[in-house]
N, C-alpha and C positions, 0 to 999 in steps of 0.2 A: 525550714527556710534555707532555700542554698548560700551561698556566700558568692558572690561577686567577686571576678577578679580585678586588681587595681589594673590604671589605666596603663601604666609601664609594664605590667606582662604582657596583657594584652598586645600593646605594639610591640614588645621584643619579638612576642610568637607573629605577629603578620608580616613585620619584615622579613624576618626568615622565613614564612612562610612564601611570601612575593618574590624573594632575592633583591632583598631590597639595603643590603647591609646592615651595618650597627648603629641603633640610633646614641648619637653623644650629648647629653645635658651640659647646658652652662650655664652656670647662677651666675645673675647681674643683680647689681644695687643702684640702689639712688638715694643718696641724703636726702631728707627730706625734715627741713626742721632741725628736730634734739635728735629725731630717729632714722632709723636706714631702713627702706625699706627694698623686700629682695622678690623677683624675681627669678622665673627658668625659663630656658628657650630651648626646644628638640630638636635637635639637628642631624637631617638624614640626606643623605646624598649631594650636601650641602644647600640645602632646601631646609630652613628656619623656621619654625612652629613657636610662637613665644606665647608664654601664658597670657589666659584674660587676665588676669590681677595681680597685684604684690602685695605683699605676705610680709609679715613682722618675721624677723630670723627665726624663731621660734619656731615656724609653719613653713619653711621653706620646702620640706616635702611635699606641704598642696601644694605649692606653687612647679612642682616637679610634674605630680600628677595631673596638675590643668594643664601643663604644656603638652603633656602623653596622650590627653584627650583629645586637646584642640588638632594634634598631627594624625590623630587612627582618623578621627572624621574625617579630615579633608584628607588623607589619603584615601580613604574607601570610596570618595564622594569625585577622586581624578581616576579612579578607576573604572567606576562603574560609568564613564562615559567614554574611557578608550573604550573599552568589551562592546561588540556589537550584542543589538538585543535578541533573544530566541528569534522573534517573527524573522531576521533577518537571515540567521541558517535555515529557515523553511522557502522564503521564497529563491535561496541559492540552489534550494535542494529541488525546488518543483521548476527550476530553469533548464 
């Protein structure tokens, strides 16, 4: 069984791979109650990815890792619509 990589390597190795700088984490809270609860937001070229959910302190590294997530997808998913598609370098090519 392989082992998966968490979701902050992953985007460290695609912004580097993109040139897309360093992404920076920043844990937020919110009283909530008796309890605080914390979030992470990833922040790349000042462009904001904040986790789906907040996390007991305890777990604040998911809450690091949903952020990691939630920025690789919608980064791949604003890329994959700048990049024209194949058919598109074939009919420049038969022009």
């Amino acid at each position: 069984m392989s082992q998966v990589e968490p979701w902050t390597h992953q985007l460290k190795q695609y912004c580097q791979a993109e040139g897309l700088g360093d992404v920076v984490y920043q844990d937020v809270s919110d009283r909530r109650g008796g309890r605080t609860a914390w979030s992470t937001i990833a922040v790349i070229n000042n462009t904001q990815y904040p986790a789906r959910f907040w996390y007991d302190g305890s777990r604040i590294e998911q809450a690091k890792e949903d952020a990691a997530e939630i920025a690789l997808c919608n980064l791949k998913k604003s890329l994959e619509r700048q990049r024209p598609s194949a058919s598109q370098y074939q009919r420049s090519l038969a022009a």
